[in-house]
DOKOL-442358 format. One record per residue (C-alpha): x, y, z. Coordinates in nm, 3 decimals. Layout:
<atoms>
<<X, Y, Z>>;
...
</atoms>
This chain:
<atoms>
<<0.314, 3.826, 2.814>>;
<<0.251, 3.465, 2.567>>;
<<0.519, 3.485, 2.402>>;
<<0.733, 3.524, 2.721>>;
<<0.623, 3.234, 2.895>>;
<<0.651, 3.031, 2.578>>;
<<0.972, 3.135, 2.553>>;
<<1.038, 3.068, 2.919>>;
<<0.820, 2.776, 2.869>>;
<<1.064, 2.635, 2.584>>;
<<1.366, 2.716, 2.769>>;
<<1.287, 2.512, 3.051>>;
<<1.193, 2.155, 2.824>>;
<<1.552, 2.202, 2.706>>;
<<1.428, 2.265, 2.309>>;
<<1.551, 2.534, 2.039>>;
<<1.395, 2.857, 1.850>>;
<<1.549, 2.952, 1.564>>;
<<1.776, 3.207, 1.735>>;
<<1.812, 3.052, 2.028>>;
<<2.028, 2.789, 2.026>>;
<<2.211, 2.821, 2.322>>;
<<1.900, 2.737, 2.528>>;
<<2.048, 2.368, 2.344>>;
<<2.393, 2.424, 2.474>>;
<<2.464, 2.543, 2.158>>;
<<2.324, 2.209, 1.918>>;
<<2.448, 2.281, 1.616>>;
<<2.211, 2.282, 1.348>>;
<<2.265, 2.015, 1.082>>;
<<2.185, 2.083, 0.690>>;
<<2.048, 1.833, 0.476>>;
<<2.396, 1.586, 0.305>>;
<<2.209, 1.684, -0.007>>;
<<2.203, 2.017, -0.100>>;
<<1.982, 1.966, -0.360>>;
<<1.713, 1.808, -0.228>>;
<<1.729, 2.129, 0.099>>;
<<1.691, 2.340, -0.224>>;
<<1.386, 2.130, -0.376>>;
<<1.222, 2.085, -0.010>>;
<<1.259, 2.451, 0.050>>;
<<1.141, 2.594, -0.326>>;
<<0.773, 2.370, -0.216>>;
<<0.801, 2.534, 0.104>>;
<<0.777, 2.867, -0.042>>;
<<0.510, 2.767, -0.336>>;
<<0.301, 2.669, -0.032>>;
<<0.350, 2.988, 0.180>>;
<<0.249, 3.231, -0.135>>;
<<-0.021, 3.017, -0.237>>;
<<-0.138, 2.758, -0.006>>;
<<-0.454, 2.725, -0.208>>;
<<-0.246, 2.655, -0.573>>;
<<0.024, 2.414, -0.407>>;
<<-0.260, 2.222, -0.164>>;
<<-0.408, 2.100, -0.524>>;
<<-0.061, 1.996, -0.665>>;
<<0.085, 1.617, -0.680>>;
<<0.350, 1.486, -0.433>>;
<<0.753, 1.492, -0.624>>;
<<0.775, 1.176, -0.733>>;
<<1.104, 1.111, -0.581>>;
<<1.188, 0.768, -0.771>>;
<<1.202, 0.687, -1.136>>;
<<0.874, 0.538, -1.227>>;
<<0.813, 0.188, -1.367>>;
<<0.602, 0.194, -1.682>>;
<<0.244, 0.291, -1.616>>;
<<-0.027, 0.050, -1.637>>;
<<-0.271, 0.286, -1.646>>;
<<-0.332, 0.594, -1.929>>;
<<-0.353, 0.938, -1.823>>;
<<-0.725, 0.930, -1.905>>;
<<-0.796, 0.639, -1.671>>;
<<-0.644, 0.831, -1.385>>;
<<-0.776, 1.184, -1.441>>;
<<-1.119, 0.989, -1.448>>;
<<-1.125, 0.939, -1.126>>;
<<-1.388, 0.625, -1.162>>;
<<-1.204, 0.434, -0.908>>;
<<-1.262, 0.634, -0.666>>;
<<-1.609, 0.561, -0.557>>;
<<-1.517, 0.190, -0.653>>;
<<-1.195, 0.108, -0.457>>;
<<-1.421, 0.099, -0.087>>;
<<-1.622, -0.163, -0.244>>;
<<-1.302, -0.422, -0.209>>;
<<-1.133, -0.286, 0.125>>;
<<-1.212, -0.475, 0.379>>;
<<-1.249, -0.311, 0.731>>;
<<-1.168, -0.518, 1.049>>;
<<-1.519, -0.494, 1.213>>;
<<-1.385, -0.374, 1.588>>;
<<-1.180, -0.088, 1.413>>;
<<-1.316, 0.263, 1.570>>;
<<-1.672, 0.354, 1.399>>;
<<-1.619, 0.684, 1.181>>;
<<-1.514, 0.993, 1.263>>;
<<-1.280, 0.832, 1.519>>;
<<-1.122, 0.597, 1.297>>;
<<-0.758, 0.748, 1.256>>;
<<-0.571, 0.621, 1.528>>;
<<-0.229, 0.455, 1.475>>;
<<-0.266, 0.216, 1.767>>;
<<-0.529, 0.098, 1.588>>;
<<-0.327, -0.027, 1.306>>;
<<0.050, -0.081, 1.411>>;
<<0.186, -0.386, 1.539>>;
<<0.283, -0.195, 1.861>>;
<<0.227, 0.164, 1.932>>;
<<0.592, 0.190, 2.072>>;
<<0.741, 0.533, 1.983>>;
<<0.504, 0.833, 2.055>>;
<<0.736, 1.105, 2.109>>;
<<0.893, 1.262, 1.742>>;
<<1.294, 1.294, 1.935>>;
<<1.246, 0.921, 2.029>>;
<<1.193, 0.851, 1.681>>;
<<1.523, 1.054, 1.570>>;
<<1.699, 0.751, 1.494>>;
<<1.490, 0.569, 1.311>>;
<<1.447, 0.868, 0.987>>;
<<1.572, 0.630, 0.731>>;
<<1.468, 0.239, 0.707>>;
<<1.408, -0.003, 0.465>>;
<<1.255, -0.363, 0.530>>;
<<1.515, -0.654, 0.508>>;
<<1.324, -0.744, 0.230>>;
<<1.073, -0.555, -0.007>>;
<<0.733, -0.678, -0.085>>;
<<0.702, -0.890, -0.395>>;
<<0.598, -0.734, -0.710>>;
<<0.325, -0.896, -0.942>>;
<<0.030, -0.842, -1.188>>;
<<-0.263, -0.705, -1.023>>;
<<-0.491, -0.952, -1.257>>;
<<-0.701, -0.718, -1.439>>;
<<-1.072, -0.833, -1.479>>;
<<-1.034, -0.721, -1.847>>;
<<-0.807, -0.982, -1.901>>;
<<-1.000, -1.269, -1.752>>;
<<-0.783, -1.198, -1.404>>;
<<-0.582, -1.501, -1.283>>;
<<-0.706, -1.670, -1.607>>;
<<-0.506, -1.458, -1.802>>;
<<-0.269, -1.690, -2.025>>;
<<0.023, -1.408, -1.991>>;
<<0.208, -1.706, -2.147>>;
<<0.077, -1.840, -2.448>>;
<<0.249, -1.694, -2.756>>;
<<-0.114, -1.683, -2.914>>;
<<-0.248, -1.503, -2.694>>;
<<-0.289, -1.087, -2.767>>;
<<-0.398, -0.909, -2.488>>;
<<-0.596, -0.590, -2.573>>;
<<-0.829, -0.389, -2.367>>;
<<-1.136, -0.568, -2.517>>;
<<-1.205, -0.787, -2.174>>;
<<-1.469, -1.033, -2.456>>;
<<-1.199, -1.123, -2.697>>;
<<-0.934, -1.189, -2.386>>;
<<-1.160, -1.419, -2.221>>;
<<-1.329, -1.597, -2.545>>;
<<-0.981, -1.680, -2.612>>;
<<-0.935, -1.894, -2.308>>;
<<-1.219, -2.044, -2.312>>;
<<-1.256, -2.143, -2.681>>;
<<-0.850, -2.176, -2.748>>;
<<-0.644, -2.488, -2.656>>;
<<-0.285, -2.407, -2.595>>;
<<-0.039, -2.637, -2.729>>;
<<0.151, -2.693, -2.406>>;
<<0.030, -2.701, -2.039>>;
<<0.308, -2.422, -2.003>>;
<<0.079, -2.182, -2.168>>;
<<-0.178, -2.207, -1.938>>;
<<-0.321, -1.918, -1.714>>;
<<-0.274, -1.983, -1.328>>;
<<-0.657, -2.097, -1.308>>;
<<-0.634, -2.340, -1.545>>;
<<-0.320, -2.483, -1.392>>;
<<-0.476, -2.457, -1.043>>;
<<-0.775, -2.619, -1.211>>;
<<-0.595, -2.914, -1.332>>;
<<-0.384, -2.982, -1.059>>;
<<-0.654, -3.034, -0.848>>;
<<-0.842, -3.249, -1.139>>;
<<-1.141, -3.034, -1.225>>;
<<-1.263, -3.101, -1.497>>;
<<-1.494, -2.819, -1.476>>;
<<-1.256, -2.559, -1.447>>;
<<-1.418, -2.380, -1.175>>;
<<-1.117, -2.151, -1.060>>;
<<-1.096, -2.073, -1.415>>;
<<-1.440, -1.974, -1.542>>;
<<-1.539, -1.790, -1.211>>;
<<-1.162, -1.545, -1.293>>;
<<-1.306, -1.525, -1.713>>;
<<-1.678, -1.438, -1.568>>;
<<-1.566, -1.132, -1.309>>;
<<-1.539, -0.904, -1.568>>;
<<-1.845, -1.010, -1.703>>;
<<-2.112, -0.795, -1.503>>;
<<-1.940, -0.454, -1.607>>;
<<-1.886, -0.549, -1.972>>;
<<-2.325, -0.624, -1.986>>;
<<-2.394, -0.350, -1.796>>;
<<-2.168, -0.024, -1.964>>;
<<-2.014, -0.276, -2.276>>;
<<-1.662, -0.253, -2.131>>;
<<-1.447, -0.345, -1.848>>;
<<-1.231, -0.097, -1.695>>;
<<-0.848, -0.173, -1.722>>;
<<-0.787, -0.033, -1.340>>;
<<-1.009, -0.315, -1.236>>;
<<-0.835, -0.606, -1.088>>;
<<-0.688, -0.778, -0.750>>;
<<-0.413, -0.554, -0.591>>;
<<-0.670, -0.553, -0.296>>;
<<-0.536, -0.923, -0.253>>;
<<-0.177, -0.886, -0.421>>;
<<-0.071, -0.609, -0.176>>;
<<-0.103, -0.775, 0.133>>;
<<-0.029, -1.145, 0.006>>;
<<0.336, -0.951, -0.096>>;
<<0.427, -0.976, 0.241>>;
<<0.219, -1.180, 0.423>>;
<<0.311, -1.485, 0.189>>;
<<0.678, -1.568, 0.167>>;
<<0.811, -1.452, -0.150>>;
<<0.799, -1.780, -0.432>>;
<<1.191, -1.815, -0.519>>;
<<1.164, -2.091, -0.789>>;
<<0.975, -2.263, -1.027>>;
<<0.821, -2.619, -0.955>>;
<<0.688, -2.930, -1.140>>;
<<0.409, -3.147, -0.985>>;
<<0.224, -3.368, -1.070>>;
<<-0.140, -3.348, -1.113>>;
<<-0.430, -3.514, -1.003>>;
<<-0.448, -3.749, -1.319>>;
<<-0.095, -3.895, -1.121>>;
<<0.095, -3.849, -1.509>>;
<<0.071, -3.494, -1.628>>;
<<0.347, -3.265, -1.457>>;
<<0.245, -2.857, -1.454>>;
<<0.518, -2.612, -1.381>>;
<<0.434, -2.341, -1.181>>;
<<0.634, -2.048, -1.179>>;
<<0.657, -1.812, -0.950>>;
<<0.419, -1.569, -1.116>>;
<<0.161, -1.817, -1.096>>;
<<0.225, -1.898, -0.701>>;
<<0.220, -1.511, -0.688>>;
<<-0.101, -1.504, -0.912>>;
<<-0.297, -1.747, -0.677>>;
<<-0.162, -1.611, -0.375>>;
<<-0.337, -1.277, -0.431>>;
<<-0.641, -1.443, -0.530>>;
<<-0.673, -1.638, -0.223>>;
<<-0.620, -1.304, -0.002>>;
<<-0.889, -1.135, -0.257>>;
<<-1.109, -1.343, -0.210>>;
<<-1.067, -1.448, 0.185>>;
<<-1.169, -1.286, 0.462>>;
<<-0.847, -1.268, 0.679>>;
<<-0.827, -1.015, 0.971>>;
<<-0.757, -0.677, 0.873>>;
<<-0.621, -0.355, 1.086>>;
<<-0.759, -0.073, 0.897>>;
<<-0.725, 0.341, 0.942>>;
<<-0.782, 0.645, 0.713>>;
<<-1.049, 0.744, 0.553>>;
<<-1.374, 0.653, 0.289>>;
<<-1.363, 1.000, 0.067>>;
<<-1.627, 0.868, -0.238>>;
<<-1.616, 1.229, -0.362>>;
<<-1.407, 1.262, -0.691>>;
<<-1.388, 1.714, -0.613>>;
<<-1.425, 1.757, -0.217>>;
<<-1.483, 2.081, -0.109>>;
<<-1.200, 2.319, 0.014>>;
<<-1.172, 2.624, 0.240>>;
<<-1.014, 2.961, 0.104>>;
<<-0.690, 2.827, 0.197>>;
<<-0.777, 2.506, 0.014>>;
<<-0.749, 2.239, 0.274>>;
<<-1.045, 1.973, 0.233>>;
<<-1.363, 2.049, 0.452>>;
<<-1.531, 1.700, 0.469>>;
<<-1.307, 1.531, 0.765>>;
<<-1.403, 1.179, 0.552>>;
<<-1.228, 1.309, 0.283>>;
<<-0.941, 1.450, 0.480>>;
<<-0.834, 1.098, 0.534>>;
<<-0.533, 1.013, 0.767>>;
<<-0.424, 1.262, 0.978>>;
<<-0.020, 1.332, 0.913>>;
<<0.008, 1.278, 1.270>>;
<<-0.144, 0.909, 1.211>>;
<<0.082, 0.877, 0.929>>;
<<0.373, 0.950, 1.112>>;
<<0.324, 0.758, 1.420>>;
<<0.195, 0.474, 1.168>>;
<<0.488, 0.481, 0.959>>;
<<0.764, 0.471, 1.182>>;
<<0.607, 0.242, 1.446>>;
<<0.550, -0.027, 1.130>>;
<<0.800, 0.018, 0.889>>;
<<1.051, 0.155, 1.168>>;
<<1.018, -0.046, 1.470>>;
<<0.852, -0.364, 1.373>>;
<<1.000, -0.405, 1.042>>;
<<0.653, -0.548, 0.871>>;
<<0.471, -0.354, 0.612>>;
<<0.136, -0.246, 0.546>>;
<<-0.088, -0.127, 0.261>>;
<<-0.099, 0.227, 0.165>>;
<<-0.381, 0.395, -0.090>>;
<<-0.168, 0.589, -0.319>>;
<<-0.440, 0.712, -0.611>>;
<<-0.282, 1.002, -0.679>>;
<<-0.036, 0.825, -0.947>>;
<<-0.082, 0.569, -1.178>>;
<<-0.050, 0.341, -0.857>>;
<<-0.403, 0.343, -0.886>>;
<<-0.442, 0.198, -0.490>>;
<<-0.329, -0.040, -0.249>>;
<<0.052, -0.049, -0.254>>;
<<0.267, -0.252, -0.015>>;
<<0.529, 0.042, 0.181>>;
<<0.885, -0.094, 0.172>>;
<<1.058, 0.234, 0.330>>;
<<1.090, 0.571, 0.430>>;
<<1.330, 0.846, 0.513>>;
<<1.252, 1.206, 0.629>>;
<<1.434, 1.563, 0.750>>;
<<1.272, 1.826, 0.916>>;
<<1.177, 2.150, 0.832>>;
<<1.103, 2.502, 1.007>>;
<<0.774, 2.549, 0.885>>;
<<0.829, 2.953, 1.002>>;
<<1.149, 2.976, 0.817>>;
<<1.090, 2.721, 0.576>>;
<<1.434, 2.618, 0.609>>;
<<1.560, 2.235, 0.624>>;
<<1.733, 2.038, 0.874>>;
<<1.851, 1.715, 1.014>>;
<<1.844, 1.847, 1.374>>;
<<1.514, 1.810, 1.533>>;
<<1.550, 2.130, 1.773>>;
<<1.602, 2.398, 1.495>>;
<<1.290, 2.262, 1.317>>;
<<1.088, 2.327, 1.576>>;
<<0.815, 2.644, 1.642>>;
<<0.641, 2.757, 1.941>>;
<<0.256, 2.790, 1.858>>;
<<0.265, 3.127, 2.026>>;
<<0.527, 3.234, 1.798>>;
<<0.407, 3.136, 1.498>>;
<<0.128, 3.377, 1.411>>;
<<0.126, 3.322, 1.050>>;
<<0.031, 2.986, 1.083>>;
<<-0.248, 2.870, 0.848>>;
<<-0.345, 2.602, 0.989>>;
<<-0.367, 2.762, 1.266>>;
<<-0.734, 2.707, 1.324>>;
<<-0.658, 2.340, 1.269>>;
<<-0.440, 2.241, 1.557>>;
<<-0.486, 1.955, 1.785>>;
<<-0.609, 2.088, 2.149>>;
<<-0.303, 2.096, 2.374>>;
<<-0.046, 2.191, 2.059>>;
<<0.297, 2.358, 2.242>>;
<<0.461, 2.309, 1.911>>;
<<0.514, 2.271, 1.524>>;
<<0.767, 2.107, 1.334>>;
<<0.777, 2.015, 0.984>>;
<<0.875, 1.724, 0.759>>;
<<0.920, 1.629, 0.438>>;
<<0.899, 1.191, 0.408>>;
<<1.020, 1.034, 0.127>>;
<<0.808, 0.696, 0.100>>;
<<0.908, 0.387, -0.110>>;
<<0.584, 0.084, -0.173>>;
<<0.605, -0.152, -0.434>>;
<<0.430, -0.124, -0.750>>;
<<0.288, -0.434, -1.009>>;
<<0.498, -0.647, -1.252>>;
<<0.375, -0.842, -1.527>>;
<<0.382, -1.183, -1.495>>;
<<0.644, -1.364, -1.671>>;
<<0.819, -1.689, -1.653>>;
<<1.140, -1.599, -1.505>>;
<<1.313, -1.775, -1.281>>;
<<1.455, -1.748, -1.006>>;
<<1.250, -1.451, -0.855>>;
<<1.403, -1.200, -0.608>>;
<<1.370, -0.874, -0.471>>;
<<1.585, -0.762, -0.760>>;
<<1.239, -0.827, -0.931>>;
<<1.036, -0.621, -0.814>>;
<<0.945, -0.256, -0.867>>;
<<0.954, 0.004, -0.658>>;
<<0.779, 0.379, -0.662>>;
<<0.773, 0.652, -0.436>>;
<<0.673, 1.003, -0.313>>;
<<0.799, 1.291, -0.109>>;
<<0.484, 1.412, 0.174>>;
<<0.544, 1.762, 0.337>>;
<<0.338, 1.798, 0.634>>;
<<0.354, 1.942, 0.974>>;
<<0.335, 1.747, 1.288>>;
<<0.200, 1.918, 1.643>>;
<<0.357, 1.815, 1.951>>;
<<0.251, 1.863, 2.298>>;
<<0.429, 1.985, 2.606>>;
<<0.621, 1.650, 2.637>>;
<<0.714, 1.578, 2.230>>;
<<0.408, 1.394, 2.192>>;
<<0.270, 1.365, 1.806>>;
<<-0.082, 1.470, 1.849>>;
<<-0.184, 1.584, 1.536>>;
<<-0.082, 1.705, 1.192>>;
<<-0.180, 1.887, 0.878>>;
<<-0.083, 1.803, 0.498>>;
<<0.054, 2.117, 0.284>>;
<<-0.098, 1.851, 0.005>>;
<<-0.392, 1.737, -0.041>>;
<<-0.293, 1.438, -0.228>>;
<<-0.145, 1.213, 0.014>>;
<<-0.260, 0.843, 0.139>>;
<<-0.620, 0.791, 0.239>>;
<<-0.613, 0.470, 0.456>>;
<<-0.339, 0.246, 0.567>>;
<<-0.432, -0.147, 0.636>>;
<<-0.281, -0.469, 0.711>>;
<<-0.296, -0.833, 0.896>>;
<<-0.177, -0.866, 1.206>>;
<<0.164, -1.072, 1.208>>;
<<0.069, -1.423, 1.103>>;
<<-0.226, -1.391, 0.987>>;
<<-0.333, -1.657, 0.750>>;
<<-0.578, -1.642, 0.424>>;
<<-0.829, -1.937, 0.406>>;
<<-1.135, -2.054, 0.222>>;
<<-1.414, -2.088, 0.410>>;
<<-1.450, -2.494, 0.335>>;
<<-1.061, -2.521, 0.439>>;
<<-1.153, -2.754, 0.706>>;
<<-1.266, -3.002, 0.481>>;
<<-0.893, -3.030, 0.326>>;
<<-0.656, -3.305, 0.545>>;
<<-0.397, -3.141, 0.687>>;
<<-0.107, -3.364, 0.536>>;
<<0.244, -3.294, 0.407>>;
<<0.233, -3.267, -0.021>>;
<<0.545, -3.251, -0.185>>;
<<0.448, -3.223, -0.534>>;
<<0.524, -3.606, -0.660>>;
<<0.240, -3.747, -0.642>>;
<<-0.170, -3.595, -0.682>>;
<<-0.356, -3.386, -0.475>>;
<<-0.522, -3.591, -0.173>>;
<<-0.888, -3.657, -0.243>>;
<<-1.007, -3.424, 0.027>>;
<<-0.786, -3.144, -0.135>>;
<<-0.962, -3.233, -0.482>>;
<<-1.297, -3.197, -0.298>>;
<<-1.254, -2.926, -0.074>>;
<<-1.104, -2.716, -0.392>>;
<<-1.405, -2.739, -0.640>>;
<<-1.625, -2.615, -0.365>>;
<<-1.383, -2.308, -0.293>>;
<<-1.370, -2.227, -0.651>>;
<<-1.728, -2.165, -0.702>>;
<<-1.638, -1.873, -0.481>>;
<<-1.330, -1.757, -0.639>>;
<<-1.101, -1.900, -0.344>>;
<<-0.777, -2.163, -0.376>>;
<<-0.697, -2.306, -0.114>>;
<<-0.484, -2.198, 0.137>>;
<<-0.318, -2.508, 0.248>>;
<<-0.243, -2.580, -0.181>>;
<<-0.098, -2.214, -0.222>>;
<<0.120, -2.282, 0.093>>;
<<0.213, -2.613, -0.008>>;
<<0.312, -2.446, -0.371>>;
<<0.509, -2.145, -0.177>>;
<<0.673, -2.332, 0.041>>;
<<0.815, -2.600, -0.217>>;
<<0.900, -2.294, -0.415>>;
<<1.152, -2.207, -0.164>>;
<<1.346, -2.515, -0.077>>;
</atoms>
């Protein structure tokens, strides 16, 4: 008697079983343009239905070709950053508490598109513009006083001889110099605050276990700064505060101080997913994680957050992708997806033939799982594109042809209620983002003395205003620049 009023039930909202397509007026149903991605799609599909438990555990395709690691195989299979990477995320404090803190309203600009048909024409979109790729500033190698420059200079893993190198080694040319030590000396400190705080953050881990960690660094501040900070286009001379000296900045540098300034700020920040510190969660017999902290977001979340973002508002936001040698914390520059029957485990482009009545899917495992209020299933398989670190260089001009970009396919289900509502989801991977963040539109990064800098118009001829000078030496003691400076630098990097 279920399965005849779901059937019934279906008929009547106008939507398609496999079988039944004439309840569509005869839809047809649309195979993937490429044949050989339906194939690929279809071969996980059936890993996951003979072993759930084996293909749960495996790693996401990696559907683009990957820039050169900057991490080792060891550093990843480690795992040490996991219980590390909270320590740096920054959660907006009237986010929901946890436990009810995976809700995409919560995060996107606008919760506009709820229903999965309304979002049927919005499957494939890139931003106008990507992200901008940059160094994440390891600690190891003295982090934004890194002299990625200087011809002298050999960079090795050993964070003591990177940083005894700065401080003991004059370069012959103010070209050389790290972005500290040029931030430093345009402002005239003579101290080099910026510069000896960026040598010294490495400094606690290499007394403590006699080594710093290459994964350490400031993609917590590079990934948003990539798009909430206008991409740097050029590089610049100015002059510093002496009035003579001239420093060129290039656009790594603006890039390099950028990220440090939205490191070490405290700008507003929309944040969902979750805070798994466990390197081996436990799993059920079929393999899906037990601890809901460590299930992170929902695909439901993901879906709703992804196309309401990236789709809709055309703005990106942060995604956690430790999986890969993208260790976390990767700006999202664009998505496309198909659907799947995740009964039939067959691929499509039309919606209708993707979808499954809960009471005719029997053999669902996750059936347990499903959202209260469930009608129906449908599958998808996302392929996600975020933007992955550079190292810095001195090249000029910079544009998005630049930067580099990485990406993974997610399978997942989605569960719909009676009206096409996404209400919930499950992963068929266990490997998939943990949290999504970013700044509301317009957001600004500032140090927290930034109200002691004049608000004047710089344009690079002449010094620094005094306040600037003063104001700066004081933010440096806490690892800040100043915002006003690194908008000054950005913005006459772009006339």
């Amino acid at each position: 008697m279920r399965t005849i009023f779901s059937l019934r039930r279906v008929m009547t909202l106008g939507l398609c079983l496999v079988g039944f397509a004439a309840a569509c007026g005869g839809e047809p149903a649309e195979p993937l343009d490429d044949p050989a991605l339906a194939a690929a799609i279809e071969a996980d599909l059936e890993k996951f239905d003979s072993n759930p438990q084996a293909f749960l555990n495996t790693l996401p395709t990696k559907t683009m070709t990957a820039p050169v690691p900057f991490f080792s195989n060891a550093v990843i299979a480690d795992k040490t950053f996991v219980e590390a990477k909270n320590s740096v995320i920054r959660q907006d404090p009237t986010a929901d508490a946890p436990g009810a803190n995976d809700q995409a309203r919560n995060l996107v600009d606008s919760l506009a598109l709820t229903k999965l048909e309304d979002m049927h024409t919005l499957r494939a979109v890139n931003l106008d513009e990507s992200p901008w790729s940059d160094d994440y500033w390891g600690l190891y190698a003295g982090s934004t006083a890194k002299r990625y420059a200087d011809p002298g200079h050999k960079i090795t893993d050993d964070w003591k001889a990177n940083t005894d190198y700065v401080r003991n080694m004059q370069p012959v040319s103010t070209d050389h110099l790290s972005p500290a030590e040029k931030y430093d000396l345009l402002v005239g400190d003579a101290n080099k605050t910026l510069t000896k705080y960026n040598l010294d953050t490495g400094k606690p881990y290499f007394q403590t276990y006699g080594k710093v960690e290459t994964w350490m660094g400031i993609c917590h501040g590079w990934a948003p700064a990539a798009f909430m900070v206008p991409r740097p286009q050029k590089a610049i001379t100015v002059t510093a505060a002496d009035g003579v000296t001239k420093i060129k900045f290039y656009p790594s540098d603006i890039k390099a101080l950028a990220s440090e300034l939205w490191a070490t700020t405290s700008p507003r920040v929309k944040f969902i997913g979750g805070r798994c510190n466990t390197k081996m969660p436990a799993v059920d017999s079929i393999g899906r994680i037990k601890d809901p902290a460590c299930r992170d977001t929902n695909a439901g979340t993901w879906h709703l957050a992804v196309v309401n973002q990236i789709g809709k508002a055309k703005r990106s936001m942060v995604l956690d992708a430790t999986f890969d040698y993208e260790v976390w914390n990767q700006p999202v520059y664009g998505y496309d997806y198909n659907y799947f029957n995740p009964k039939t485990k067959k691929t499509y482009k039309t919606l209708s033939y993707a979808k499954v009545a809960v009471a005719d899917f029997a053999e669902d495992k996750f059936k347990p799982y499903r959202a209260p209020g469930t009608t129906h299933i449908v599958g998808v398989a996302m392929n996600v594109k975020w933007v992955v670190e550079t190292q810095p260089s001195q090249f000029t001009p910079d544009s998005p042809s630049r930067d580099a970009i990485s990406g993974a396919r997610y399978l997942y289900t989605l569960e719909l209620d009676a009206n096409g509502n996404i209400i919930g989801g499950e992963w068929l991977q266990n490997a998939h983002p943990d949290f999504l963040w970013t700044s509301p539109a317009g957001t600004k990064a500032t140090a927290s003395n930034e109200f002691e800098a004049a608000v004047v118009n710089w344009d690079g001829t002449t010094a620094v205003p005094q306040s600037w000078r003063t104001a700066a030496a004081r933010a440096s003691a806490v690892g800040s620049p100043l915002g006003i400076i690194v908008e000054s630098l950005t913005k006459l990097a772009r006339q």
